[in-house]
C-alpha positions as a Markdown table, in Angstrom:
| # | Residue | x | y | z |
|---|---|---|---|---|
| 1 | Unk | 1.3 | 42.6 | 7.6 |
| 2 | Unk | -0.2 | 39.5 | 6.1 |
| 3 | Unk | 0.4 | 36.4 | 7.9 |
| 4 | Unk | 1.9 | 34.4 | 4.9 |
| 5 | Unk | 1.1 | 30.7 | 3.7 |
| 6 | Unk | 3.2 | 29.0 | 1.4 |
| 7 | Unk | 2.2 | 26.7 | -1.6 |
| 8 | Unk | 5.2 | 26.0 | -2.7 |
| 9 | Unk | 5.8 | 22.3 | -1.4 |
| 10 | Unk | 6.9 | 20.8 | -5.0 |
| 11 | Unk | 10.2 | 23.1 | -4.4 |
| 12 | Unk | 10.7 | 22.1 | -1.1 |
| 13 | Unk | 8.7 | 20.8 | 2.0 |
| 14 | Unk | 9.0 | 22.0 | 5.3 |
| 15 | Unk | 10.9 | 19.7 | 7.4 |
| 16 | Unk | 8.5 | 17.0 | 9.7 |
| 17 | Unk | 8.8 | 17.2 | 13.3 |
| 18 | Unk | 10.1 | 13.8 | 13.2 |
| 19 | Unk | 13.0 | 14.3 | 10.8 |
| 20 | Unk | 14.1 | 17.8 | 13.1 |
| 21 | Unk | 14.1 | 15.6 | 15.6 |
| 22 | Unk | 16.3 | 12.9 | 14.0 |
| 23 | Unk | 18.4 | 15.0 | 12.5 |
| 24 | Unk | 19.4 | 17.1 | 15.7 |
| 25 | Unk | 19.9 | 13.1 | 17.3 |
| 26 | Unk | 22.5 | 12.3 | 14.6 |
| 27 | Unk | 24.3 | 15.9 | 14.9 |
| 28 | Unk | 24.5 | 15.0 | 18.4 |
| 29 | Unk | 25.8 | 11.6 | 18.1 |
| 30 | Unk | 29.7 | 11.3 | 16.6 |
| 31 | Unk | 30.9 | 8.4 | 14.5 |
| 32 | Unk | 31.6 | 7.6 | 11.0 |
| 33 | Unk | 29.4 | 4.7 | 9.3 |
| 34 | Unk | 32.7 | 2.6 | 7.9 |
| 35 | Unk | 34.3 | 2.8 | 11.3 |
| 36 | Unk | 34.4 | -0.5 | 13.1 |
| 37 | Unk | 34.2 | 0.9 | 17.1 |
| 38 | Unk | 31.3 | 1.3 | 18.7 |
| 39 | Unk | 30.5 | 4.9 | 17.4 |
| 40 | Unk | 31.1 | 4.1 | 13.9 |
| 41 | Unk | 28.8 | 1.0 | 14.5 |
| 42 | Unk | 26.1 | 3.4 | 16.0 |
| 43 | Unk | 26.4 | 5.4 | 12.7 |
| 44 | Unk | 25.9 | 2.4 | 11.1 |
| 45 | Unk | 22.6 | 1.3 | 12.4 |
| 46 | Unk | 21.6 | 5.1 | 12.0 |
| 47 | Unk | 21.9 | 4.9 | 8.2 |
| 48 | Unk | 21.0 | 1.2 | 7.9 |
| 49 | Unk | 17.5 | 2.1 | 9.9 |
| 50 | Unk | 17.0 | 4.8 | 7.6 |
| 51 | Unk | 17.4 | 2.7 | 4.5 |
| 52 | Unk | 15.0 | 0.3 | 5.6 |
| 53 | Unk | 12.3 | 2.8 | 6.2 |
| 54 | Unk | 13.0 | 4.5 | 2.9 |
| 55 | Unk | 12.8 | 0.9 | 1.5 |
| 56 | Unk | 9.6 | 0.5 | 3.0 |
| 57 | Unk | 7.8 | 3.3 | 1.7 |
| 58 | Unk | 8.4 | 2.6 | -1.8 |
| 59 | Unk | 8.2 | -1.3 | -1.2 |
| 60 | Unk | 11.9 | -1.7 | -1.9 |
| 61 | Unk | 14.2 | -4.3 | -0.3 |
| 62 | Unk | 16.7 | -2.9 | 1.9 |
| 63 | Unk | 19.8 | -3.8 | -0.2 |
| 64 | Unk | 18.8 | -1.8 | -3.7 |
| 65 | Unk | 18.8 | 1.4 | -1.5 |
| 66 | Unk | 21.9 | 3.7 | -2.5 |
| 67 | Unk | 22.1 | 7.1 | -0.6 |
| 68 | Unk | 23.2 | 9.7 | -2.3 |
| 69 | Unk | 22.9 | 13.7 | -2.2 |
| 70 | Unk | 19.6 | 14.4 | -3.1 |
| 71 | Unk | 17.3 | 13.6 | -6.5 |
| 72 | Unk | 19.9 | 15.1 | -9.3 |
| 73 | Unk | 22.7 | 13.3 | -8.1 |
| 74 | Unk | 20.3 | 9.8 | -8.1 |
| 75 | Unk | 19.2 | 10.7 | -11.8 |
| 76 | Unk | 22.7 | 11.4 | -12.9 |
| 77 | Unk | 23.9 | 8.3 | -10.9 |
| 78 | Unk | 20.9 | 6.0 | -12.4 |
| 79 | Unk | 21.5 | 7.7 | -16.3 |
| 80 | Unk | 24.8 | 5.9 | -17.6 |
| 81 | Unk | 25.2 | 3.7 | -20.2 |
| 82 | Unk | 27.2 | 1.5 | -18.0 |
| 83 | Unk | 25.5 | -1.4 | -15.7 |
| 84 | Unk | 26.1 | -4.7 | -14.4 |
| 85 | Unk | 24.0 | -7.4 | -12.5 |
| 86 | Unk | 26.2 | -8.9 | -10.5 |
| 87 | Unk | 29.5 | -9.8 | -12.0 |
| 88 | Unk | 28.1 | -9.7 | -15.3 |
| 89 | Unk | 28.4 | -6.5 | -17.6 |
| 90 | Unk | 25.0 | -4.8 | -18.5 |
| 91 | Unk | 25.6 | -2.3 | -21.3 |
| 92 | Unk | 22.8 | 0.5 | -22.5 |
| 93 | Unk | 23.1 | 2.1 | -25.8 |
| 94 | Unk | 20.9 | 4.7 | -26.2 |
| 95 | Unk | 18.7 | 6.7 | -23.8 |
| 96 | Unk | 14.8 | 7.0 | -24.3 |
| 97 | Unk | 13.7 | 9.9 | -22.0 |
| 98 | Unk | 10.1 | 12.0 | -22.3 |
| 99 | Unk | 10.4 | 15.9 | -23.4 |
| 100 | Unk | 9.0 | 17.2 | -20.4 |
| 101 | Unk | 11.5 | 15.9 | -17.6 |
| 102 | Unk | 13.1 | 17.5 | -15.2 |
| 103 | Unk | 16.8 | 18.9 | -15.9 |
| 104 | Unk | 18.6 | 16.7 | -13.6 |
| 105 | Unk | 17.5 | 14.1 | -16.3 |
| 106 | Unk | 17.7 | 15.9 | -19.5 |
| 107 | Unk | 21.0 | 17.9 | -18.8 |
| 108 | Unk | 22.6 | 15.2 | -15.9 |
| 109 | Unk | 22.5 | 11.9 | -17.8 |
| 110 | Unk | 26.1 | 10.3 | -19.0 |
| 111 | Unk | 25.0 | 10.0 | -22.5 |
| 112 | Unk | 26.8 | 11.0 | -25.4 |
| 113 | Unk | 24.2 | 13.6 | -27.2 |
| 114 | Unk | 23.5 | 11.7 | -29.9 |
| 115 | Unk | 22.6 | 8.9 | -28.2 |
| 116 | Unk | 19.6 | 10.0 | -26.5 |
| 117 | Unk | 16.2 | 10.7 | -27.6 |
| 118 | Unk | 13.1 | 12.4 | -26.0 |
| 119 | Unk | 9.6 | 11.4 | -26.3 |
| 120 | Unk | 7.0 | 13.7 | -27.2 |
| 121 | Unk | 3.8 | 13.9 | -25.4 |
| 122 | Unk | 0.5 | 14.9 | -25.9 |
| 123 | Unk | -1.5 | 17.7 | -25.2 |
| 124 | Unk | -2.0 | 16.5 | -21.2 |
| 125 | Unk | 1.7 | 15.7 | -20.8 |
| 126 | Unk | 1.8 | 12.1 | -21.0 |
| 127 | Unk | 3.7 | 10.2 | -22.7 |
| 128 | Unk | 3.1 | 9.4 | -26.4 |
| 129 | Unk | 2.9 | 5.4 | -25.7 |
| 130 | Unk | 2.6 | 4.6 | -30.1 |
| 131 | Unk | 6.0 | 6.9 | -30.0 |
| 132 | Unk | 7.7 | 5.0 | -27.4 |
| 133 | Unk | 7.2 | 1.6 | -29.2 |
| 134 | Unk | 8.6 | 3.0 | -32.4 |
| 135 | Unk | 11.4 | 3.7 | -30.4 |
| 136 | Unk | 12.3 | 0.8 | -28.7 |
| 137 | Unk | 12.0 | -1.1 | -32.1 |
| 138 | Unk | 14.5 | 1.4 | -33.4 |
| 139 | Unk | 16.5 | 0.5 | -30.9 |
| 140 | Unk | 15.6 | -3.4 | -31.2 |
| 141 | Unk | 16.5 | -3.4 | -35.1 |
| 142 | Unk | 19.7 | -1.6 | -34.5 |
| 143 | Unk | 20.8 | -4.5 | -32.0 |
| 144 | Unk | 21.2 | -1.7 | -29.3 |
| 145 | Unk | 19.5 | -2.3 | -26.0 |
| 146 | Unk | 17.8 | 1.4 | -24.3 |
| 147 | Unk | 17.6 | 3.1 | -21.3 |
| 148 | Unk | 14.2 | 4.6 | -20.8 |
| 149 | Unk | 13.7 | 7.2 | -18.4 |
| 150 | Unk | 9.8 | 8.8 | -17.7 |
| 151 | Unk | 9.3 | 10.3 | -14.9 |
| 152 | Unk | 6.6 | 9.1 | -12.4 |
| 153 | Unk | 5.0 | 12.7 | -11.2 |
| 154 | Unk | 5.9 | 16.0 | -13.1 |
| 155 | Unk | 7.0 | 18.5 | -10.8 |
| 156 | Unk | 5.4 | 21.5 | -13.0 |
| 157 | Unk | 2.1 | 20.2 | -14.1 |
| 158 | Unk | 1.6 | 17.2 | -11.7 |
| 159 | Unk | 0.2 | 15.4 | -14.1 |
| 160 | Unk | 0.9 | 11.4 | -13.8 |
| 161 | Unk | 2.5 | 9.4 | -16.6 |
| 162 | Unk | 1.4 | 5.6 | -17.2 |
| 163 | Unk | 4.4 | 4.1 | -16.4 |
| 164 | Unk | 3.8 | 0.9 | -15.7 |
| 165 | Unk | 2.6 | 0.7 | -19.2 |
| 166 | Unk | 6.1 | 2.1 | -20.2 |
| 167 | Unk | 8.1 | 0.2 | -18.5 |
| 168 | Unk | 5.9 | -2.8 | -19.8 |
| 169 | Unk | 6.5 | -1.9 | -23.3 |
| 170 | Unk | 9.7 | -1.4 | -22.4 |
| 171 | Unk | 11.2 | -4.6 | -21.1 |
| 172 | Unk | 9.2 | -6.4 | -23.6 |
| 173 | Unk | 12.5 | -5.0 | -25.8 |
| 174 | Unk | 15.4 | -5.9 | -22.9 |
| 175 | Unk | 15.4 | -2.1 | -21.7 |
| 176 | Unk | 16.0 | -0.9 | -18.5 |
| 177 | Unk | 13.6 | 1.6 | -16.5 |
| 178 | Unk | 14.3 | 4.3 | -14.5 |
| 179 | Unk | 11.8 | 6.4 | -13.4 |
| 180 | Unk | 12.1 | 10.0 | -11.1 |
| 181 | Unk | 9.8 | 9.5 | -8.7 |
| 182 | Unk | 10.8 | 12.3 | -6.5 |
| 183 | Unk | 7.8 | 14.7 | -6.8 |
| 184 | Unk | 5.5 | 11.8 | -6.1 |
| 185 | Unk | 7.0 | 10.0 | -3.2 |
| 186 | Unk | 4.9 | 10.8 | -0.3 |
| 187 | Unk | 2.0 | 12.8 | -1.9 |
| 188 | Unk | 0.8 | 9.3 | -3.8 |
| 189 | Unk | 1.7 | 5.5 | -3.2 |
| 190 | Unk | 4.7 | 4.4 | -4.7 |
| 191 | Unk | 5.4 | 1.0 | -5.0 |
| 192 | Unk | 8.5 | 0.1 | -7.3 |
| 193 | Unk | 7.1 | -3.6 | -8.0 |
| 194 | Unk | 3.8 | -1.8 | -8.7 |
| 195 | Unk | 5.5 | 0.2 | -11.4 |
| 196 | Unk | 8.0 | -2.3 | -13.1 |
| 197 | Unk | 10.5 | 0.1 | -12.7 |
| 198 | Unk | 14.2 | -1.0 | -12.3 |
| 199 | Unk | 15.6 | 2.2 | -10.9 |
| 200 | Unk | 13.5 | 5.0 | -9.0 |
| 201 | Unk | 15.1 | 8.5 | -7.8 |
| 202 | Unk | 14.0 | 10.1 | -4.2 |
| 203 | Unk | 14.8 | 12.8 | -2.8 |
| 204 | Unk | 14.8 | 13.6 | 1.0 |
| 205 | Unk | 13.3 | 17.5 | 1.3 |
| 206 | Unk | 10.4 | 17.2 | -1.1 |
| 207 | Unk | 8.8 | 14.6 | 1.6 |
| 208 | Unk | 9.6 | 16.8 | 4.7 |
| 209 | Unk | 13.3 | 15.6 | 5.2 |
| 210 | Unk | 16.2 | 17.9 | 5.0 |
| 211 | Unk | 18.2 | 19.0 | 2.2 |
| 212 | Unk | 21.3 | 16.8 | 1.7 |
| 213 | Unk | 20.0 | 13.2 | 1.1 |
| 214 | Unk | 18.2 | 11.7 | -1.8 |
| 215 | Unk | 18.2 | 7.7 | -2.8 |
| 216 | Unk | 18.1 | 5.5 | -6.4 |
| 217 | Unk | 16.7 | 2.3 | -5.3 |
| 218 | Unk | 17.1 | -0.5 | -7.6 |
| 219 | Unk | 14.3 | -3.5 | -7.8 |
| 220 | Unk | 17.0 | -5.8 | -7.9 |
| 221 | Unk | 20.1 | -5.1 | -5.8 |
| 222 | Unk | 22.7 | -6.6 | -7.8 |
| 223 | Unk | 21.7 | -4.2 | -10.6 |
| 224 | Unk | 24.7 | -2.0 | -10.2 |
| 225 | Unk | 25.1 | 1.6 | -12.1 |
| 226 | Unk | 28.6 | 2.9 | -12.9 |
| 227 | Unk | 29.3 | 5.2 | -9.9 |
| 228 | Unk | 29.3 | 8.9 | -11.0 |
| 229 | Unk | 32.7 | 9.2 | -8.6 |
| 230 | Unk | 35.9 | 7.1 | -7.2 |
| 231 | Unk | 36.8 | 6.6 | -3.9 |
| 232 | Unk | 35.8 | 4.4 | -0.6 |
| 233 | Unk | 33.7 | 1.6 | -0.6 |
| 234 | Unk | 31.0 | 3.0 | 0.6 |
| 235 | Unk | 27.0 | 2.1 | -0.4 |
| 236 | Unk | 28.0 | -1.2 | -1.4 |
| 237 | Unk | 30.6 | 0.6 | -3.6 |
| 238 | Unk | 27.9 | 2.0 | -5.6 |
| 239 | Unk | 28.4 | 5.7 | -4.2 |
| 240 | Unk | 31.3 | 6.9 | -2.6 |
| 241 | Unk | 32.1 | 9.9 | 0.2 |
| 242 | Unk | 31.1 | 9.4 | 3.7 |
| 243 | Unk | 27.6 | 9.2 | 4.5 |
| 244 | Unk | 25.7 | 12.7 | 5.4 |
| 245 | Unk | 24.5 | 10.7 | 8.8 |
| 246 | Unk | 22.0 | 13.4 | 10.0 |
| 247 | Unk | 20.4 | 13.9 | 6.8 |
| 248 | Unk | 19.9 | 10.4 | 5.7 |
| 249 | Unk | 18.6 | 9.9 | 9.7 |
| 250 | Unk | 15.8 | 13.1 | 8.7 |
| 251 | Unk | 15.3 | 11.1 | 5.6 |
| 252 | Unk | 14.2 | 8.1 | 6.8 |
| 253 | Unk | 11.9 | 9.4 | 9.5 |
| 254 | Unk | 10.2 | 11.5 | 6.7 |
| 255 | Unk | 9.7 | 8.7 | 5.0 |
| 256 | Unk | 8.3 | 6.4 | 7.4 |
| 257 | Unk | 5.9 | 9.2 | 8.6 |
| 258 | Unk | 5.2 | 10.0 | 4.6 |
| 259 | Unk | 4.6 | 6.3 | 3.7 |
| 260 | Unk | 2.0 | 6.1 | 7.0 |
| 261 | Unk | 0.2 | 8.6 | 5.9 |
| 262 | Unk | 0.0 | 8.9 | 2.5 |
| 263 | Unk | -3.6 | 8.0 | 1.5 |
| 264 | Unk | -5.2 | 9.9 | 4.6 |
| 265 | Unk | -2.9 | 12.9 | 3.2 |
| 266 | Unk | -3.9 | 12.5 | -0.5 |
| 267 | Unk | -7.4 | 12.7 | 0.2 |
| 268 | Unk | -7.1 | 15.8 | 2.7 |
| 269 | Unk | -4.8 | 17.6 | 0.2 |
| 270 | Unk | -7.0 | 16.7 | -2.6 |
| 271 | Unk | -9.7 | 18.8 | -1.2 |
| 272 | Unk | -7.8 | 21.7 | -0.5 |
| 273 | Unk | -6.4 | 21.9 | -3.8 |
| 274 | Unk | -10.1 | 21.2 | -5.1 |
| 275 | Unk | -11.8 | 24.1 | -3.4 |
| 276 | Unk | -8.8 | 26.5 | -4.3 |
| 277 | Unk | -9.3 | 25.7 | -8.0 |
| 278 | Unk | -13.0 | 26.1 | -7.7 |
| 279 | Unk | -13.1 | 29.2 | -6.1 |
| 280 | Unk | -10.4 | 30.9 | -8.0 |
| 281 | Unk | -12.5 | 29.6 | -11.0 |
| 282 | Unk | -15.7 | 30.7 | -10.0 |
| 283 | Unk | -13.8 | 34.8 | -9.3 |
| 284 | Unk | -11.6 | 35.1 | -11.5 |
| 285 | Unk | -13.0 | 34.0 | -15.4 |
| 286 | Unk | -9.8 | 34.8 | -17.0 |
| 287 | Unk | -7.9 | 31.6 | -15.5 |
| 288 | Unk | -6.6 | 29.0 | -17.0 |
| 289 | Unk | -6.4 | 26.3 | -15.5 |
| 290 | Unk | -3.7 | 23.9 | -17.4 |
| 291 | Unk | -4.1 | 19.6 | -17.5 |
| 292 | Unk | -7.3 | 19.7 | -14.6 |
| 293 | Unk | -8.9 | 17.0 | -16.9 |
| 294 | Unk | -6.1 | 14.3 | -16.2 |
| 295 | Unk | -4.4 | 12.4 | -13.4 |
| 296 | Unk | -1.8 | 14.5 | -11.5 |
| 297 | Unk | -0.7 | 14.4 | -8.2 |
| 298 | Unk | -3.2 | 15.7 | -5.2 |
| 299 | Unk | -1.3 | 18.6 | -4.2 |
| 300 | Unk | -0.5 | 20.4 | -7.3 |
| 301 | Unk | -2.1 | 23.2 | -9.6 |
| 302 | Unk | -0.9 | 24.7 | -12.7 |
| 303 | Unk | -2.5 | 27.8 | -13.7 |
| 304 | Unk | -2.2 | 30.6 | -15.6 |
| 305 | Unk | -4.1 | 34.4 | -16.4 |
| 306 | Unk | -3.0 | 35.1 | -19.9 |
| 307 | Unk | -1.2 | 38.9 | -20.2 |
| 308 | Unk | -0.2 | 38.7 | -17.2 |
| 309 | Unk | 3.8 | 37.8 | -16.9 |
| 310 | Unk | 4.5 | 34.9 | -14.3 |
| 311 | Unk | 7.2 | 36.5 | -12.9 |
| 312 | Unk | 4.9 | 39.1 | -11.7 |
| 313 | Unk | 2.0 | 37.5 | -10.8 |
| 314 | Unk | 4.8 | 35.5 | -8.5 |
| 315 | Unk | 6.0 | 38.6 | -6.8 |
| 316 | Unk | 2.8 | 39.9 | -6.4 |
| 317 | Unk | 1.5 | 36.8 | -4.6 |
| 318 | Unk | 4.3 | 37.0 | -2.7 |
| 319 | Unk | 3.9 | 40.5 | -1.2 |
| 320 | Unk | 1.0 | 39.8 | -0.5 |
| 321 | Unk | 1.7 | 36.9 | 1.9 |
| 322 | Unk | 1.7 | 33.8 | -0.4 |
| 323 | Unk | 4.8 | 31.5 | -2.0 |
| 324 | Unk | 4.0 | 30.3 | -5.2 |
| 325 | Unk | 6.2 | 29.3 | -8.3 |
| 326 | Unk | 6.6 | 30.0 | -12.1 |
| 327 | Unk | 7.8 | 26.6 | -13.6 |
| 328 | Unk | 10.2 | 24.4 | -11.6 |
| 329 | Unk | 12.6 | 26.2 | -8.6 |
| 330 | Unk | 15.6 | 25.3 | -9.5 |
| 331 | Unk | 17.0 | 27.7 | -11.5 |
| 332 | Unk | 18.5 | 30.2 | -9.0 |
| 333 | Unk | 14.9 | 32.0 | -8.9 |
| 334 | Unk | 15.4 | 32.7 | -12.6 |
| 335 | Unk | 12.1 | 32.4 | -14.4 |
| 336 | Unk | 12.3 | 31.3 | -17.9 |
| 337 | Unk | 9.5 | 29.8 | -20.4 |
| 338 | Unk | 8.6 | 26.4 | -19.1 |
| 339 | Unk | 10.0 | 23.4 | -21.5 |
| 340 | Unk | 7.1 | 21.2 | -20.0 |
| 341 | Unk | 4.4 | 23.5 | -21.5 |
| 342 | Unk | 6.2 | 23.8 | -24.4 |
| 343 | Unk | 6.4 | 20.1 | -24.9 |
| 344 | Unk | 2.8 | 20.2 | -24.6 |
| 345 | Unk | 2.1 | 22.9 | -27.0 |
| 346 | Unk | 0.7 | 25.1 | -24.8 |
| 347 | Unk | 0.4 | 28.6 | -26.4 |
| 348 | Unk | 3.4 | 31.0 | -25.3 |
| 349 | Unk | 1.2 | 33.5 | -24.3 |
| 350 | Unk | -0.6 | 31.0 | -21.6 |
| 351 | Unk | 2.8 | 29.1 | -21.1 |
| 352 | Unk | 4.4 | 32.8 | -20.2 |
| 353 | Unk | 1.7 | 33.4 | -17.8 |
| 354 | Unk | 1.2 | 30.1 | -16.0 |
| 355 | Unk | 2.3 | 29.8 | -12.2 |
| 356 | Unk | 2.2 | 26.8 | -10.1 |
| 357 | Unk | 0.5 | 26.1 | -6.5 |
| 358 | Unk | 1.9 | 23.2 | -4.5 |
| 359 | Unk | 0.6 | 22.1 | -0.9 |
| 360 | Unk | 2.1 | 19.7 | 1.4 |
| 361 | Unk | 2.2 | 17.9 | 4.8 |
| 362 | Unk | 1.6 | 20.8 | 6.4 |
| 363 | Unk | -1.1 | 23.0 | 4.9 |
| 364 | Unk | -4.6 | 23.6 | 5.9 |
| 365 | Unk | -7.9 | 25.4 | 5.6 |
| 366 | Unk | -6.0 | 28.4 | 6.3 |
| 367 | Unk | -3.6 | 28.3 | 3.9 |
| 368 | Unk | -6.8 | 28.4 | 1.1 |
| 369 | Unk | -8.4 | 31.3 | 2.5 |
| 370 | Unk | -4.9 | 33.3 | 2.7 |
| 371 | Unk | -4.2 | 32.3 | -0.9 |
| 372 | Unk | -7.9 | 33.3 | -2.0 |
| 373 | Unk | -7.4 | 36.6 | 0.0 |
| 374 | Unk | -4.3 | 37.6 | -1.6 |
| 375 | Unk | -5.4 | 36.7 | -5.5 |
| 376 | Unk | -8.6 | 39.1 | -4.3 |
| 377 | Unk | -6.2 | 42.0 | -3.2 |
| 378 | Unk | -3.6 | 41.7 | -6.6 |
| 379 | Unk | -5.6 | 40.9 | -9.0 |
| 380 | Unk | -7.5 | 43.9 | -10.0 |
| 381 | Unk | -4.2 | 45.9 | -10.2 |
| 382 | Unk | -2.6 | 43.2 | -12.5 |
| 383 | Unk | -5.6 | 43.1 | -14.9 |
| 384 | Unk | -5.8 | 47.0 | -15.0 |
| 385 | Unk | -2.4 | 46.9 | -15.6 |
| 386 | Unk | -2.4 | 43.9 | -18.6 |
| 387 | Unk | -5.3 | 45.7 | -20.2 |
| 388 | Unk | -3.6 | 48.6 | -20.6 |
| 389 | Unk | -0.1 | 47.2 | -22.3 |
């Protein structure tokens, strides 16, 4: 029995020692954060200390932090056509979001249909900047004001979009910005005044925080989204339902330890992913290895061996000791043709075949010579096998 390693961080991170521990502190403690006695003010300063350190790591004040349930429920929250600042009504009417984001923003915005419009990119996956500007003056000459949406990080490529360029190019025309920064939160620095950015989505158990808790953070916190649901007043009004105490409490002790550590971890990552490619390169002539020419996160690889089905190059890995991914995780482990690659005008064939390796906080050396073992043991069977179909 192999010992098994898993490169599968962009799906989910394994929880930090710090957030277990502040997790199990807030299961132990009772109270509810709107309650004015003295455990319901100790729930309080649980979630108010976690919004500050979530704040902190993306350079946020305090105040612009809304919990919510994880990343999808921040894009849908962010993704409405209705805003204010302050008292004053902020209306968006259309939507201005890049071909190769992640479903919570493609299939979880609040737009009518034919009021959004997706970006094409280019062969690397970034944004077509020439196509955005044609699109905001659209939107300019119409007398409509847009909501553009690009995410930061891809979660299937890694690959980096300029988006402080688009967001810009993008105010320049009295658009808001929203970007999902939820792959790249922790694994690169995030600041939001860095990026221009007016809205930012985060989510808790990509950085090593439990599942349950995710954030938008707005630059300014008196730019208020149309909450998704009715009820109590809680987040400021912005997001109601009680808080989920022990997850935000593991969410902002990931984030404190993430946001410590992030360049130290970037460059240590960077090199494992480095001499993973290189070997696999060096062995195994039929890869492919999919936007290694552009910026992308440190952690991530794309790859593919054309004729060879992801879906089985997956489960093969996988008996053999190693988690790996075909295209984004989210689909109930259903493995379909990635939208990213096609956006990209990657070839089927390759696109079919391409699998994706994500480390994390917690891999090491190891975790490459277990990965380069196990591509050594399947691999001959899968090419006899794709040679003879």
């Amino acid at each position: 029995m192999h010992e098994r390693t898993y490169l599968d961080h962009n799906a989910t991170a394994p929880i930090r020692p710090e957030a277990r521990a502040a997790l199990i502190e807030a299961l132990d403690a009772t109270g509810n954060g709107s309650a004015v006695h003295g455990e319901g003010r100790g729930a309080r300063a649980t979630i108010e200390t976690a919004r500050a350190r979530v704040a902190a790591m993306v350079g946020a004040d305090p105040r612009g932090v809304i919990f919510t349930a994880g990343g999808t429920e921040a894009d849908t929250l962010a993704l409405t056509p209705d805003f204010s600042r302050g008292e004053a009504p902020l209306g968006c009417d259309v939507l201005l979001t890049s071909a190769v984001e992640h479903a919570a923003v493609l299939r979880g915005h609040r737009f009518p249909t034919e009021r959004v419009e997706l970006l094409p990119v280019d062969a690397r996956g970034r944004v077509i900047l020439e196509e955005l500007d044609a699109a905001l003056e659209r939107t300019t000459q119409a007398g409509r004001r847009a909501l553009v949406s690009v995410m930061l990080a891809n979660n299937e490529t890694g690959v980096i979009q300029p988006l402080a360029e688009v967001a810009r190019r993008a105010h320049a025309h009295g658009a808001l910005v929203h970007a999902d920064a939820v792959q790249a939160a922790g694994r690169i620095p995030v600041s939001i005044g860095a990026l221009g950015v007016d809205l930012l989505s985060l989510s808790a158990h990509k950085i090593g925080g439990a599942p349950g808790a995710g954030a938008l953070v707005a630059a300014d916190p008196d730019l208020r989204p149309a909450p998704v649901f009715a009820g109590g007043g809680q987040e400021r009004g912005r997001r109601a339902g009680s808080e989920n105490i022990p997850a935000i409490a593991a969410f902002g002790a990931a984030a404190e330890r993430a946001g410590a550590s992030v360049i130290d971890e970037m460059a240590r990552i960077d090199a494992l992913r480095e001499r993973l490619e290189s070997a696999l390169r060096s062995e195994f002539p039929e890869l492919v290895l999919l936007v290694g020419d552009v910026e992308r996160l440190p952690n991530t690889s794309c790859l593919a061996f054309p004729g060879v089905p992801a879906e089985t190059l997956v489960i093969a890995l996988d008996l053999a000791g190693v988690a790996a991914s075909a295209g984004a995780a989210c689909s109930s482990g259903k493995v379909t043709a990635s939208h990213v690659l096609g956006a990209m005008g990657v070839p089927e064939r390759i696109a079919r075949s391409a699998i994706r390796l994500s480390f994390g906080w917690s891999s090491g050396e190891e975790d490459v010579d277990r990965a380069l073992g196990a591509f050594r043991r399947v691999w001959p069977g899968l090419l006899r096998r794709a040679r003879a179909a």
